[in-house]
N, C-alpha and C positions, 0 to 999 in steps of 0.2 A: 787473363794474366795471372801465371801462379808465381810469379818470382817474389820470394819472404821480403825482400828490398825493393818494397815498390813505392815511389813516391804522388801524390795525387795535389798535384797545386792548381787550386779551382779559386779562380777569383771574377768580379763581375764581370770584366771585358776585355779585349783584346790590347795587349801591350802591360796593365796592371801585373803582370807574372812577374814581366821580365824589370821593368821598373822597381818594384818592391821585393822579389825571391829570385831574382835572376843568377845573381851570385852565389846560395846555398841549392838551387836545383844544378848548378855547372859542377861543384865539388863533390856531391851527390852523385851525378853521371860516372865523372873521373873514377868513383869509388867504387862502381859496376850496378848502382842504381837503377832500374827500372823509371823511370821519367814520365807522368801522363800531365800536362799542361790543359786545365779545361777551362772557360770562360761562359757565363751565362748570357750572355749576348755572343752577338756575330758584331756587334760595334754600331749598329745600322745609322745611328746620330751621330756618326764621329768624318762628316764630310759639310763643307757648305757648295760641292759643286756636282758631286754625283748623287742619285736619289738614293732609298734607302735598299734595294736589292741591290744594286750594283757599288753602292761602297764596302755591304755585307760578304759579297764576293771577295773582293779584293781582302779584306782583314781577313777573314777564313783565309787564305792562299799566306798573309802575310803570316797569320800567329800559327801555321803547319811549318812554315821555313823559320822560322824561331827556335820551335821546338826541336825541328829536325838540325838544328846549329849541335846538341848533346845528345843527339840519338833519340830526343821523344817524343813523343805522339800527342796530338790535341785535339780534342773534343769540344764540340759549341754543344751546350743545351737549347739555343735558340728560343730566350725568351728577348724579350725586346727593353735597350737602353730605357731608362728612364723609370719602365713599367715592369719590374724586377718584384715578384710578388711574394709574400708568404703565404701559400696556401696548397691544397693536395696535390691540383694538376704539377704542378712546379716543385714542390720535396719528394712526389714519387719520382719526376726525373732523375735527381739529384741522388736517391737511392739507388736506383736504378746505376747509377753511374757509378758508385761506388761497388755494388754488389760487381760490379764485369769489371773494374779495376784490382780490386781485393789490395786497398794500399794498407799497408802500414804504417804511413806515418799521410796526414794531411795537412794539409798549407794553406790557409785563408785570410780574406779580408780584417781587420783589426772591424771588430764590431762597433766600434766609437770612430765615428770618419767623417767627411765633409760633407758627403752625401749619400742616401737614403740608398742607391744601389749595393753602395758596398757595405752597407751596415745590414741588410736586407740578405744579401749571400754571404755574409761571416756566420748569422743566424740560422741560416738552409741547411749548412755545411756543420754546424756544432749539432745539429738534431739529428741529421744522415747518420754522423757518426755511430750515433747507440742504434738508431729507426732501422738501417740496413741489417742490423742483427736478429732481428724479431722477425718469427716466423710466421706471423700474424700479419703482418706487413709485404703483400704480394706485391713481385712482379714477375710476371711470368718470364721462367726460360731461364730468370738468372740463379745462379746458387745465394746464399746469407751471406752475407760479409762475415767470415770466420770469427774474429774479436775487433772492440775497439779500438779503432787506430789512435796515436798519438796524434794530436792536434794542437798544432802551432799557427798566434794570428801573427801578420805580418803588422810592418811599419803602416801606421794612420797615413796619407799621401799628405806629404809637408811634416808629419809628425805632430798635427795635431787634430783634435777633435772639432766639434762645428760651431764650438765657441772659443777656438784657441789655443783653448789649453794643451800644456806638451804632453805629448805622450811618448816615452822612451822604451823601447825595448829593455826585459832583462836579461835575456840571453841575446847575448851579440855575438856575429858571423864575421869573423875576419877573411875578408871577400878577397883580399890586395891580390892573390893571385889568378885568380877570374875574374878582375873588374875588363879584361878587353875583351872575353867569352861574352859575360854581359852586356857589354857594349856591343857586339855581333848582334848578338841576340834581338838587343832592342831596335835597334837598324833597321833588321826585317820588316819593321813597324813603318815604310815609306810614308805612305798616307797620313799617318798623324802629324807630320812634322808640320805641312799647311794648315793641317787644321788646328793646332796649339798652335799657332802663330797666329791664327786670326781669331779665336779669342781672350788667349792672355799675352799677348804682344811680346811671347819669348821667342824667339829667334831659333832654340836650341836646346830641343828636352833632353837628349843627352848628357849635355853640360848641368841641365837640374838634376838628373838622373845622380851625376855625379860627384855632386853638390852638397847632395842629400847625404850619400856613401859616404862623403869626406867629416859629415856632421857628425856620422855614428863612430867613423874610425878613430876620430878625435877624442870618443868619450874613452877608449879601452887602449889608445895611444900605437894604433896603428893605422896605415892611410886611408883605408876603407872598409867598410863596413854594412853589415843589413840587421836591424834587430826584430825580433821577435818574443811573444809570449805565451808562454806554454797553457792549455786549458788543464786546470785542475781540479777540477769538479770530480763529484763520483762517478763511478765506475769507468775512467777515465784512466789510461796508464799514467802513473805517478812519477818512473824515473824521466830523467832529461835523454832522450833518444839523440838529439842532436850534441851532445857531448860524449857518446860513446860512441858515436859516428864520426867524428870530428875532431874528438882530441883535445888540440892544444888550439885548435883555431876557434874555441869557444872560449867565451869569457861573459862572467855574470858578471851587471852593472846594477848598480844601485846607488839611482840618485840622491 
């Protein structure tokens, strides 16, 4: 993929996309976006009645009909729920995935999260960044990732960290007019709806899905919302990509 507008939203599992950046990858598409949706799992724990190949099936089929809701393509790196590593086998992937993507702008886990999976892939995804640039750093076949992408973590799941505390976005995404794209999107996700129902006795992730959107669009005073924060470390692009993307549907908060 050469298109200069390419977006790379890689997060631990399957439905996490659409749940937390579903609304900034739909405005994105709208905008002639390039769209690659990746996940480091296939989901393989995310059933109590199929085993773990034949629930992985089904998410693979669900998060490809997700993506293909905005025209984009999704990728499993095919490490396994739970056991999400930091280590070579699993950041050459990750590089890998970058280097055949060639994004300019990436989208990940919020490194402070409820659990180890997603804090685990915010940290794959912040090192790929620079790692895919270095030509010291082989994988065969693929070209360098040209420059650093802009890297944006998404919302904490519930907005807060693994002891609570809130975590708010400071760049917030006025979603109001793809929260039902979003809603499309997350759909796709059949399988999960049983299986959040039998461990946290919600009836309707949707309705959290939307819950959540209604918390951020409350902060910047409109109905929905996705927040994010930008990484601003060195050699890291400095400007706000998603404000010169976006316009007027961005708005910085500060708690």
């Amino acid at each position: 993929m050469t298109n200069k507008n390419t977006v790379l939203c890689l997060m631990a599992h399957p439905d996490d996309a659409e749940i937390l950046s579903g609304g900034l990858l739909a405005l994105l598409a709208a905008r002639g976006w390039q769209v690659t949706i990746a996940t480091m799992t296939p989901g393989q724990a995310g059933s109590t009645q199929l085993d773990a190949e034949a629930i992985s099936a089904v998410r693979r089929k669900e998060a490809a009909a997700a993506a293909a809701v905005i025209g984009g393509n999704y990728h499993c790196l095919e490490s396994e729920d739970i056991f999400i590593l930091y280590d070579k086998p699993t950041l050459l992937k990750v590089i890998a995935l970058f280097r055949e993507v060639q994004p300019t702008l990436v989208i990940t886990a919020s490194p402070d999260d409820y659990m180890l999976d997603h804090e685990i892939t915010s940290h794959l995804i912040q090192t790929a960044c620079m790692a895919a640039t270095i030509p010291n750093i082989v994988t065969p076949g693929l070209p360098l990732l040209r420059q650093v992408p802009h890297l944006y973590y998404a919302d904490a799941v519930h907005g807060k960290d693994r002891v609570g505390r809130e975590i708010v976005g400071d760049t917030m995404v006025d979603i109001t007019d793809v929260m039902a794209t979003k809603e499309t999107m997350l759909c796709c996700h059949h399988s999960q709806r049983d299986w959040l129902r039998s461990i946290s006795k919600v009836d309707e992730f949707v309705l959290l899905m939307k819950s959540f959107s209604e918390r951020n669009g409350k902060l910047i005073g409109q109905r929905y919302a996705e927040g994010y924060r930008q990484h601003l470390g060195f050699s890291y692009p400095q400007d706000n990509l998603l404000a010169t993307e976006l316009g007027t549907l961005i708005h910085e908060y500060h708690a």
